[in-house]
C-alpha positions as CSV (number, residue, x, y, z in Angstrom):
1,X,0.0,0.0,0.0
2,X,2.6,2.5,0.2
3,X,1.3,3.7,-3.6
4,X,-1.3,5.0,-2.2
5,X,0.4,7.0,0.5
6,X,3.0,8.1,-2.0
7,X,0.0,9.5,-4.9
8,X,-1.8,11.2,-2.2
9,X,1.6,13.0,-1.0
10,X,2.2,13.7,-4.7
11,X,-1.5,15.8,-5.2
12,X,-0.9,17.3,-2.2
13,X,2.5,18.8,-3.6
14,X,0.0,19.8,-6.4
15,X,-0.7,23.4,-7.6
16,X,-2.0,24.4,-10.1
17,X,0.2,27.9,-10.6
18,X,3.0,25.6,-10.9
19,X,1.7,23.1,-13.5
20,X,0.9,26.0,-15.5
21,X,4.4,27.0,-14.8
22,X,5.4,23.8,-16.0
23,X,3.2,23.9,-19.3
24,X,4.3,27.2,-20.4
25,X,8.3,26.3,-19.8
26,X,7.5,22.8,-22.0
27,X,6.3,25.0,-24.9
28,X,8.9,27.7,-24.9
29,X,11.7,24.7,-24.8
30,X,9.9,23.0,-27.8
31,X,8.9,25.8,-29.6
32,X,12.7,26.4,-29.8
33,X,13.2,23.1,-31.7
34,X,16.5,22.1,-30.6
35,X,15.6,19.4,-28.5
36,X,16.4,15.5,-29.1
37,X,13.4,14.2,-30.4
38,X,13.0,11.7,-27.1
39,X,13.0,14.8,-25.5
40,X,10.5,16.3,-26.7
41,X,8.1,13.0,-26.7
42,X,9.0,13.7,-22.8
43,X,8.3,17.2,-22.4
44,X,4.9,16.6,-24.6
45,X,4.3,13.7,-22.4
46,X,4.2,15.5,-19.4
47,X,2.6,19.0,-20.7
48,X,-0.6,16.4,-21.3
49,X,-0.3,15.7,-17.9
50,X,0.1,18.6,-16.5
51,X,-2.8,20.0,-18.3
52,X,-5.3,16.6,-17.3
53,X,-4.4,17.5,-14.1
54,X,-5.3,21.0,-14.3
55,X,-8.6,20.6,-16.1
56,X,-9.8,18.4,-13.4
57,X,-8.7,20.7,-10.7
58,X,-10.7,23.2,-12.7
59,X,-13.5,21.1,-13.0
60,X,-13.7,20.4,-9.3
61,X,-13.1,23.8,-8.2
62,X,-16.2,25.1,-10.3
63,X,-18.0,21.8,-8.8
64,X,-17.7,23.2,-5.5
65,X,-18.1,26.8,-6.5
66,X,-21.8,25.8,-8.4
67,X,-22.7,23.9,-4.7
68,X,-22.0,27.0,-2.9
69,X,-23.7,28.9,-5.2
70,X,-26.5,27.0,-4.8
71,X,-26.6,26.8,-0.9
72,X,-26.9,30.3,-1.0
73,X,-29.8,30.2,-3.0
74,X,-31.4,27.7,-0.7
75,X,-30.5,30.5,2.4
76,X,-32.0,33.3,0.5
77,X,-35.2,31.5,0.0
């Protein structure tokens, strides 16, 4: 079990500033074009990631934000 333990200590390391940080330093090393082509299967690679994990923590984010918004509306009512 100590997957587990080490995936949830790697989200919690998670932010999303710095996976956009991440993102936006892949495409500024491939745009320049000298890379090794393994390389940049890598850097693609983890961009993808990077941005999967970002679209969910987007998604969740206006999950809870809708809910909240909603609660209030059941308050005001």
């Amino acid at each position: 079990m100590p997957r587990a333990k080490k995936d949830a200590a790697k989200k919690e390391d998670w932010n999303y500033e710095g996976a956009i940080a991440t993102i936006e330093q892949a495409i500024e090393d491939l745009e320049t074009g000298e890379l090794p082509l393994a390389e940049v299967f890598d850097q693609f690679t983890q961009a993808v990631k990077q941005l999967q994990q970002c679209d969910q923590f987007l998604r969740e984010k206006q999950s809870e934000a809708q809910l909240l918004i909603e609660t209030l509306g059941e308050d005001a009512g």
